[in-house]
N, C-alpha and C positions, 0 to 999 in steps of 0.2 A: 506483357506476360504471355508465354505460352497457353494454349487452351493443353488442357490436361494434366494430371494429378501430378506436382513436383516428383523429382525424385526424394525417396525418403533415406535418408543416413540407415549404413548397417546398425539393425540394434544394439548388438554388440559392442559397436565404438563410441555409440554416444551413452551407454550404460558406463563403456569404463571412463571416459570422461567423467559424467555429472559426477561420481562416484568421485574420483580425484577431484574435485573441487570440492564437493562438502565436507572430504576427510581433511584436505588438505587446510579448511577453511574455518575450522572446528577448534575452539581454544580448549574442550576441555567442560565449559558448560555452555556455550551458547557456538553461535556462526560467526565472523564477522561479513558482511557482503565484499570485500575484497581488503587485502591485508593492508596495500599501500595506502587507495583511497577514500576508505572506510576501515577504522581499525576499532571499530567499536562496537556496540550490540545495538540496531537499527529495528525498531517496533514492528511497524510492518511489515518489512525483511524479512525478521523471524516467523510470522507468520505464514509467508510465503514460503519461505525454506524448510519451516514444520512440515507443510505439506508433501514434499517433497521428498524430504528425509526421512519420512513415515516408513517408504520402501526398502530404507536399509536399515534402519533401527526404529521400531514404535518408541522403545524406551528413551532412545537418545530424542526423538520431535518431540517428546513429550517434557524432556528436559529443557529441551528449548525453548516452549511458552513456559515452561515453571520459573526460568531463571527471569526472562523476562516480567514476570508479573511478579516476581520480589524486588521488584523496584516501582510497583503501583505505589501510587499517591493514597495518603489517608481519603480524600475528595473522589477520590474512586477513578481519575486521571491515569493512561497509564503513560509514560514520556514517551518522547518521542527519540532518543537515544539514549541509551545506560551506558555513562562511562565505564571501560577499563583503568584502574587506578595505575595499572603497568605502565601502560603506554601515555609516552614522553607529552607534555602538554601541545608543543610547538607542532607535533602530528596533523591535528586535526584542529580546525576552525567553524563555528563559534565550538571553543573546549571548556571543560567545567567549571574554571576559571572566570568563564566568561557568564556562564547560567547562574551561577552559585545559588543550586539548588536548596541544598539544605539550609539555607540560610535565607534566601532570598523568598524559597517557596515553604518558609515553616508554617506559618498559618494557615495553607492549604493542605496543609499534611506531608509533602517532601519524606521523604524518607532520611534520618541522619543517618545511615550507614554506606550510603551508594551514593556518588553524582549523577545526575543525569540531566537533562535538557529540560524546560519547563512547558512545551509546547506537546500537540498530539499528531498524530498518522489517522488513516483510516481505521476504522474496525471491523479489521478480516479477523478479527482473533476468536473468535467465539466459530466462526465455520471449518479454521483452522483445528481447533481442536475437535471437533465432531469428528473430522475425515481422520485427524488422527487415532483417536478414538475406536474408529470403526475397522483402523488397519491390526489392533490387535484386542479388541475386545476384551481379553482374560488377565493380559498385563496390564492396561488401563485399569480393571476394577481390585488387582491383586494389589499394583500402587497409590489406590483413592487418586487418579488422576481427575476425574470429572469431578469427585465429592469435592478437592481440594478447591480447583479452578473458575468450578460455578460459582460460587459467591464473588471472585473474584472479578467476571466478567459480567455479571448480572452488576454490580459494584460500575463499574466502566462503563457501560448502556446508562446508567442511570444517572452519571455524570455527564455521558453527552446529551440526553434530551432533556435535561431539566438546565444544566449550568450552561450550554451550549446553547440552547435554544435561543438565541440573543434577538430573532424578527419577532417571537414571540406568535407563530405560524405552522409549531409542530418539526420545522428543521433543524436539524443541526448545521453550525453556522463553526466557518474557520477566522483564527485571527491573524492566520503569518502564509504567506506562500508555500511554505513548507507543510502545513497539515494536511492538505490533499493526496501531498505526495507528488506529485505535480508541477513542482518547483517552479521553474519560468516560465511555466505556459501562456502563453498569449494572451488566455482569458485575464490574468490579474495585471494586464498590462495599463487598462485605465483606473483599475482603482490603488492600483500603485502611483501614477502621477501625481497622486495628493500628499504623495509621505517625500519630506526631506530626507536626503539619502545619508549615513551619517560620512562625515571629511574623509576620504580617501585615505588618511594619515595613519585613524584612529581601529583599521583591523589589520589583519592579512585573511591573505588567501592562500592556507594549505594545499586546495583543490588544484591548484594550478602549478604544482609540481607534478604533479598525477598525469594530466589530461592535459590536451591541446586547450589553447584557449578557444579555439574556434566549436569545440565541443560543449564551452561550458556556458553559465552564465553571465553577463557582462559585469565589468567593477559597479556602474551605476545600477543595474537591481540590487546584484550583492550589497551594496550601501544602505540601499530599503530595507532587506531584509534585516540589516544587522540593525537599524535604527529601531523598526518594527521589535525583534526582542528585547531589544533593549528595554523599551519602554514598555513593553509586557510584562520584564521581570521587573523595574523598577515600580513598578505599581504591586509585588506582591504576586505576580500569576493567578492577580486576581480575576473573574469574571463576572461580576456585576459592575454596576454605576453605570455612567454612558457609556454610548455603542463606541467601541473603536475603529481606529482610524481605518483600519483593513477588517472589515464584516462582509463575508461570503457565502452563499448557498450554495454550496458544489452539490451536481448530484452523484459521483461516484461515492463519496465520503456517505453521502445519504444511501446511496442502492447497499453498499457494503454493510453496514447497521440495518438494513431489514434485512439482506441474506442471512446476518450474523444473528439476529433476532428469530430468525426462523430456525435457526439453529441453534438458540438456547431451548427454542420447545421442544426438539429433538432429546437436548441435554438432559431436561426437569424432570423426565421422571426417573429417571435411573439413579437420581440423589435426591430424591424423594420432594419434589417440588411441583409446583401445578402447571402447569405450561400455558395454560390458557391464556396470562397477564398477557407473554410474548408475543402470539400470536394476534391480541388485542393490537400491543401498542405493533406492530408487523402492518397491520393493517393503516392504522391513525399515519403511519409515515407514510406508506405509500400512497395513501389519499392526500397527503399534503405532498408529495415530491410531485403527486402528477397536478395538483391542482398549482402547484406555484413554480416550477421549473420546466413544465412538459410545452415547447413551443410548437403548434402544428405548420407554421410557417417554414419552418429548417426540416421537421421532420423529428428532431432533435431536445433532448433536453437541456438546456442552457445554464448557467451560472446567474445568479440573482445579488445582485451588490445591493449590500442590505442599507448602505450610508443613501441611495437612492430610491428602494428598493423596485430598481427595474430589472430586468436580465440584460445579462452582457452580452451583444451581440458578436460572441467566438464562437465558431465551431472546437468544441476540444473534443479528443476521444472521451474524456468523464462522463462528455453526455452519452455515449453507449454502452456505459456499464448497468444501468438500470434492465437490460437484458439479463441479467442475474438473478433480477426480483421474482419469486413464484408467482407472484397473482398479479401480475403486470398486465394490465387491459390488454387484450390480444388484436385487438388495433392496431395499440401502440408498440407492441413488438414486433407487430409485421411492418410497421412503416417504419419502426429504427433500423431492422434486416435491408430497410430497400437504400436505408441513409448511408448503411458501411457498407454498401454493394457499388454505390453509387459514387458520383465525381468527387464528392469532396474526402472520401475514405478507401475506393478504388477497389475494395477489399473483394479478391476474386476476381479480379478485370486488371487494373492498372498498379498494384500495390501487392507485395508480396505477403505483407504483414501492414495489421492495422496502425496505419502512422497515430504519433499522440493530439498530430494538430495537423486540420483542413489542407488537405494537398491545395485549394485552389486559393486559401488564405494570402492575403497581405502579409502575413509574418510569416508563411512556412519556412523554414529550414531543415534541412535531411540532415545537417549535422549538430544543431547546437540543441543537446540536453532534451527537453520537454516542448522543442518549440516544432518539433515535425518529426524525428526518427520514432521508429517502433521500440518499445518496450514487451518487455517477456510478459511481466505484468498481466498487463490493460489486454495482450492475445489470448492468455488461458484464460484471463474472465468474460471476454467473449466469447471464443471458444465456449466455453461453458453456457452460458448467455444462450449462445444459437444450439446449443444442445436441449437445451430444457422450451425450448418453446419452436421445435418442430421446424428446424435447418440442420439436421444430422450431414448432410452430403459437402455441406458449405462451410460446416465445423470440421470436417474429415479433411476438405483440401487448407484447411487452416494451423490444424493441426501437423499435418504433414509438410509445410511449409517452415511452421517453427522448430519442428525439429529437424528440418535439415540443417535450416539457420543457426541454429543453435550450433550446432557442429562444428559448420563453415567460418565461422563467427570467430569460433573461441572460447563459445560462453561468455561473449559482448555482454555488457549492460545495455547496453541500446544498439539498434542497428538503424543502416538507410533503408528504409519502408520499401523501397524498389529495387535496390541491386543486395542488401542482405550486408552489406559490408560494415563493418567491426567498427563501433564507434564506444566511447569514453574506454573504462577499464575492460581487462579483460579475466575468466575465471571468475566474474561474477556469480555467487552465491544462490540467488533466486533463478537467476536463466537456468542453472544447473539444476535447480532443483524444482522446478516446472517444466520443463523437459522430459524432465524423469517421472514427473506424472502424467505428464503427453502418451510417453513412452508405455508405462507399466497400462494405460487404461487401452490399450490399443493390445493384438496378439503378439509375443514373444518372450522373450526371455526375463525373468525375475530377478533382480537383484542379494545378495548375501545378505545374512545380516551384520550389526555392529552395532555390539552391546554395549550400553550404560549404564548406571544404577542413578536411581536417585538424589535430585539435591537437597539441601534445606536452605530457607532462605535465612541469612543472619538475624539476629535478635535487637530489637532497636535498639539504639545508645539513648540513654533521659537527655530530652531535648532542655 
C-alpha cells in the first residue's frame, strides 16, 4: 500500500449512491440487505442500516428496529431473520418452511403472527438505537421511540446473559455458525468437525444462484449448518439441558452486548429507568470477556469452545472488535491497535481494509465469505474502536479507505482486504449505509430527508 492518505470518493457520489441503495432497498417497512441474495429482514443488518439511514430519515431507522423487534420472542430472543410472507419460498435457504417458528418455537414464545428463524445475531441493536435516537431527539420522543423499545431490548440483554450464558462464566455463548455473524470463519472450523453434516440430498442452496461459489461457503459446512438448526429446532429452540454440540464464546457477539449495554444506560433515563443495573452488568461482562477470551500470546482475543472449554487458536477479526468496549483496560487496546497494525491484520501497512481472518492464516482466502475478505461491518466498528481509545489519525486513513471502497466496490458486501475489489452481492444495504455514516461524521455535504410514519406491530393470533 501506498504511504499516504487514500484518495477519498467525491462526497457527492458516494451520498447519491448509498442513498440509491437504501431507497432502492426499502420494502416499505424494513431494508432487505440485497434483493436477490437476501430477500428478507436480517437482525443485525437492520441494525447496522439503522444507523445509517438515520441521515436520511430518523423516522424511517427508527422504523426499522421497530418492525424488527415486533417479531421478538416472548423469551426476549430477538431472530435472526423475519420472514417476508411475499417472497416465494424456493428464494431463500434455511426459509420458514424449514424453522417453523411458530410452531416449532411456541414454548419459547415465537411469535404466531410472523415467521422467522429460531436462532440470534449479535446485539448492536440497543447502540443502534441511541445513535438513532440522538440523530433526531424531538421525533424520537414525539413517537415514544426509546419508551416503546427499551423494555424491548432491556428484554433481549436479559435473554442473552441469563439463557445464553451456557459456560456458566458470565458470557454469552453462540449455538450455530450463524450467530456471530461470522458465518464460516475459520475459527468454528474445529468445533464444527464434530457435527455430521446433514446428506447433501436433504437442502438446497438458494445462495449459490446469487454468488460465485468460490465466494461462498462450501456444501460441507453448509451441511453443518443446516444439521446444527436442525436439531436446534427440533429440540424446541430450546436453551437449557446439555451443552450443545456447537458452544462458543465469541468476543465480537460479547464486545457488542457491553457497547449495547452501555447504551441502554445512556437510554434509562429518558424512559424513566435507572441506568445503574446496565452499567453494573457493562462491567461483570467486560471482566469476564478479558478474563476468559483476552490471549496476551496473539495480542488478541480469541474464541473459547465451551465443548472444551479452551480457546481456538484462529486469529479472527471478532477478536478486534473489543476495541468498541469504553472501559477496555488500556493495555489491552493498545496492544489490539499494534495486532491490526500488524502482520496478521496489515491494517495501515499491507491491507487496505481490515480482512475478517489472519492474512498470515492457514485458511486465509481474499474471496470466500468470512474466511479473509473485508467487511463493511467489522471496519466501522474498528473504526470506531481506534476512535474512542485515542488512534484518531489511524481511524481517519481507515475511514477514508472504506469510503473509497465503498464506492469502487459497488456497495460490495465484502471486498479483497488488499486490492478493494467487489466480492459476493452487490448494492449491499449495510456497506451503503455505513458509508454514509463514514461520510456524514467527517466535513461535507448532508443528506435529504425521507419521511415515514409509524408502524404498529400486529396483534397476536391465540396460540
Amino acid at each position: 500500500m501506498e504511504s499516504g492518505e487514500p484518495h477519498q470518493p467525491a462526497p457527492p457520489r458516494l451520498l447519491r449512491g448509498a442513498r440509491r441503495v437504501l431507497l432502492d432497498n426499502w420494502t416499505g417497512t424494513s431494508t432487505v440487505p440485497s434483493h436477490g441474495l437476501y430477500p428478507h429482514q436480517w437482525s443485525w443488518d437492520s441494525a447496522f442500516i439503522a444507523i445509517g439511514l438515520r441521515h436520511l430519515s430518523a423516522p424511517r431507522a427508527q422504523r426499522e428496529l421497530e418492525t424488527l423487534l415486533c417479531a421478538q420472542w416472548d423469551d426476549g430472543r430477538i431472530p435472526h431473520i423475519v420472514f417476508n410472507p411475499a417472497v416465494p419460498l424456493d428464494a431463500y435457504f434455511p426459509s420458514p418452511d424449514f424453522w417453523r417458528s411458530s410452531r416449532a418455537g411456541a414454548a419459547a414464545g415465537a411469535p404466531a403472527t410472523v415467521e422467522t428463524s429460531g436462532i440470534v445475531q449479535p446485539p448492536v441493536h440497543a447502540l443502534a438505537c441511541l445513535l438513532v435516537h440522538r440523530a433526531d431527539p424531538r421525533t424520537s420522543a414525539r413517537r415514544g421511540f426509546l419508551a416503546r423499545l427499551y423494555p424491548k431490548l432491556a428484554a433481549w440483554h436479559r435473554y442473552l446473559t441469563e439463557a445464553r450464558d451456557l459456560g456458566g462464566h458470565g458470557l454469552v455463548a453462540v449455538v450455530h455458525p450463524w450467530e456471530p455473524g461470522m458465518d464460516n470463519s475459520p475459527c468454528w472450523d474445529a468445533p464444527l468437525k464434530r457435527i455430521e453434516p446433514a446428506a447433501p440430498g436433504t437442502f438446497r442452496r438458494a445462495d449459490l444462484h446469487h454468488g460465485a461459489a468460490a465466494d461462498r461457503p462450501t456444501d460441507l459446512d453448509y451441511g453443518r449448518y443446516v444439521r446444527l438448526a436442525a436439531d436446534y429446532r427440533d429440540r424446541g429452540y430450546r436453551d437449557d439441558g446439555p451443552l450443545p454440540a456447537f458452544a462458543v464464546e465469541d468476543p465480537g457477539v460479547n464486545a457488542l452486548l457491553i457497547a449495547s449495554e452501555h447504551a441502554l444506560a445512556e437510554i434509562a433515563p429518558a424512559v424513566g429507568a435507572a441506568p445503574a443495573p446496565h452499567r453494573a452488568r457493562a462491567r461483570q461482562l467486560t471482566d469476564a470477556l478479558v478474563e476468559r477470551l483476552w490471549d496476551p500470546a496473539t495480542g488478541l482475543f480469541l474464541c473459547r469452545d465451551l465443548r472444551d472449554d479452551t480457546l481456538i487458536p484462529e486469529r479472527g477479526a471478532a477478536g478486534l472488535l473489543p476495541l468498541i468496549v469504553p472501559d477496555l483496560p488500556p493495555a489491552l487496546a493498545a496492544h489490539l491497535i499494534r495486532t491490526a497494525t500488524g502482520p496478521h491484520f496489515g491494517l495501515g501497512a499491507t491491507a487496505r481494509l481490515v480482512p475478517s481472518y489472519d492474512l498470515l492464516g492457514a485458511a486465509f482466502d481474499t474471496s470466500r465469505y468470512w474466511r479473509g475478505p473485508a467487511w463493511f461491518n467489522v471496519n466501522w466498528l474498528v473504526e470506531r474502536g481506534l476512535r474512542r481509545h485515542g488512534a484518531a489519525p489511524l481511524a481517519d486513513t481507515l475511514r477514508s479507505a472504506a469510503l473509497e471502497v465503498a464506492v469502487s466496490s459497488g456497495f460490495a458486501e465484502y471486498v479483497d482486504p488488499y486490492t478493494g475489489q467487489a466480492r459476493g452481492t452487490r448494492d449491499f444495504s449495510w456497506t451503503a449505509a455505513l458509508a454514509l455514516d463514514l461520510l456524514v461524521a467527517a466535513p461535507g455535504p448532508r443528506p435529504g430527508p425521507a419521511p415515514v410514519t409509524r408502524p404498529r406491530c400486529p396483534a397476536p393470533r391465540p396460540r
